[in-house]
N, C-alpha and C positions, 0 to 999 in steps of 0.2 A: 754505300757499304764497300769496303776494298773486299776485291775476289778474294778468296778463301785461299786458292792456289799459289798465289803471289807468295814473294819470300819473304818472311818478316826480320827472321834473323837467321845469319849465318857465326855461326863458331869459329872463332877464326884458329882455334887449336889445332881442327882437325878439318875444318873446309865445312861441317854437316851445316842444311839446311833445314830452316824451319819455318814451314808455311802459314799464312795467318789464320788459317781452317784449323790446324794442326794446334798455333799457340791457342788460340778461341777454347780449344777442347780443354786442354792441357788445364789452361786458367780454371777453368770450370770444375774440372777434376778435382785441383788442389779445393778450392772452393768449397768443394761439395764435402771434403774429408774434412777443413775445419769447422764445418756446418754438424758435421755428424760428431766431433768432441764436443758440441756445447757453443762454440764460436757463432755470435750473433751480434747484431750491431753495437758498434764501442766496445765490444771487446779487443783488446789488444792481445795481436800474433806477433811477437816479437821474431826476429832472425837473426842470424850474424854468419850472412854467408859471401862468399867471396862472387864477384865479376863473373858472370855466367848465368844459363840458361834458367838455372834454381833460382836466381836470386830474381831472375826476370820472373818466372813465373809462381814465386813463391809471393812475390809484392803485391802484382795482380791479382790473384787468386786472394788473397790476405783484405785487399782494398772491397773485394767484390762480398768476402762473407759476413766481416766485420772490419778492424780498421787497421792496418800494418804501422809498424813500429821497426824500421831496418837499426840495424847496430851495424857500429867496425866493429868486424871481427877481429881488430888487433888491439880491441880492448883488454884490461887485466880482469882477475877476478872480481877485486871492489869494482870495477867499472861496472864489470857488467851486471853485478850483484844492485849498485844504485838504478841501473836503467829498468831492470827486470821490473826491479819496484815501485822507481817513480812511474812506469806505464803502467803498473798492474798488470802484467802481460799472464795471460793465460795460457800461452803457448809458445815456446822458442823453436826455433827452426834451423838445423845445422848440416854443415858437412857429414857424410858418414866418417870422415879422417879428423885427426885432430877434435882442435877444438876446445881444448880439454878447460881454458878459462872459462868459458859459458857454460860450459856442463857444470862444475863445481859449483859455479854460481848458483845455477836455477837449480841443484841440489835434488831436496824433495819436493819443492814448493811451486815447480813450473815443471808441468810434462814438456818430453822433449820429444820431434819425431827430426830422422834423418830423414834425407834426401840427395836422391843422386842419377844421374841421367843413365839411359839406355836408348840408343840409337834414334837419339833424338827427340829422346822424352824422359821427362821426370818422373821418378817413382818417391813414392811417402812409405817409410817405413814406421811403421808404432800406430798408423791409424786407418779407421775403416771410414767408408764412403758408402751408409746406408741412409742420405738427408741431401736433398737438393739446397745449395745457399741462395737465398732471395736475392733479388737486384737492390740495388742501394739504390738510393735516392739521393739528386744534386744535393741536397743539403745535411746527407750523412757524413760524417768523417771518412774520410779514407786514409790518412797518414800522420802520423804524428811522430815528429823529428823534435832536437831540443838544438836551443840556442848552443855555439859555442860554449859559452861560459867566460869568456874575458874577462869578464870585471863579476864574476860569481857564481855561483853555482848553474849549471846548466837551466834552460827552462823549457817547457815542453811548447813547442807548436802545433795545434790541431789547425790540419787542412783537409778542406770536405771537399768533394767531387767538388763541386761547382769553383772551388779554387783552384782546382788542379786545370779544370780544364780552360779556365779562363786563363791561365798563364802559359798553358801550353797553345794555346790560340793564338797568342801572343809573341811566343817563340817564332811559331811555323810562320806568322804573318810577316814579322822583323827580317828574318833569314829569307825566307818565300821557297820553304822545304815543300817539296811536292815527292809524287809515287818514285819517280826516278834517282831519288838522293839516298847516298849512302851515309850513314856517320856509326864512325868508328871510337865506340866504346871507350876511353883510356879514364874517363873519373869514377870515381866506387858510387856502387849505387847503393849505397848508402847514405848518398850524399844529394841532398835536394837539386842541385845542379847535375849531375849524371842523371839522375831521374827524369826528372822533366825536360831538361837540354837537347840531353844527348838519345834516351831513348823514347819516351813516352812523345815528345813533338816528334820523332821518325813513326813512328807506329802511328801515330793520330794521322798524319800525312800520306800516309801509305808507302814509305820509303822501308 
């Protein structure tokens, strides 16, 4: 288990740190508020939030209650109006700013809750946290991303724990990322390579 106190991620906006004690909780938090809307396994948490701590701990959390669903948030309204629907997403997840395509999108038919940091931690606005979310199992879903689209209409990819983490095994193994390595964030994490590349093999490493 990596120490609790070790830094998991630092912000590079403003220098804040964030301990792996600290995201563990954090993860749980968000976790425990989509647990308490009704969010249970295969349910899709969609979000469309930009590069940052929300988006870090809004996936986890999402992965850990039921199954995340990230979007670009530089989708249009039809864009995100298709994704909302081909995931069945029962929940989008946003900036408290802007936004305002995803919001139109999910309309009436997808509640939406903000989210926004405080001194190094995320807050959920629009939801309570009176249900603990169970642990998943290697062979639940954790994320589900859709093809490009190059030659057609996008398609959805379900990946269960046990893929994530056999590929992030793989990352760490290739590179040989251990506790002392830093990587610096620059693909959206919405994007299966920023995901697993760049953060999720730093975290599983202890860097």
């Amino acid at each position: 288990t990596i120490p609790g106190d070790r830094t998991a991620i630092v912000l590079p906006e403003d220098g804040t740190r964030v301990s792996y004690q600290s995201l563990r909780e954090q993860v749980q938090d968000v976790a425990n508020v989509f647990a308490s809307m009704g969010i249970s396994r295969d349910d899709r948490v969609a979000m469309a939030l930009p590069n940052g701590l929300p988006a870090v701990v809004c996936f986890l959390g999402a992965a850990v209650a039921g199954t995340a669903a990230p979007l670009n948030p530089g989708y249009r309204e039809d864009e995100f109006r298709f994704y909302l629907d081909d995931t069945k997403a029962r929940l989008l997840v946003l900036p408290e700013d802007g936004a305002e395509a995803a919001r139109a999108a999910a309309g009436d038919a997808v509640p939406v809750l903000t989210v926004r940091v405080e001194d190094g931690r995320i807050r959920l606005d629009g939801g309570a946290s009176n249900q603990t979310a169970n642990k998943p199992t290697p062979d639940d879903v954790a994320l589900v991303l859709h093809t490009s689209g190059s030659t057609g209409r996008p398609k959805r990819v379900p990946l269960t724990h046990a893929n994530l983490v056999t590929s992030i095994r793989n990352i760490i193994d290739t590179y040989g990322l251990g506790p002392d390595d830093v990587s610096l964030c620059v693909m959206p994490l919405f994007h299966v390579h920023g995901l697993m590349a760049s953060l999720m093999a730093t975290l599983a490493s202890g860097g």
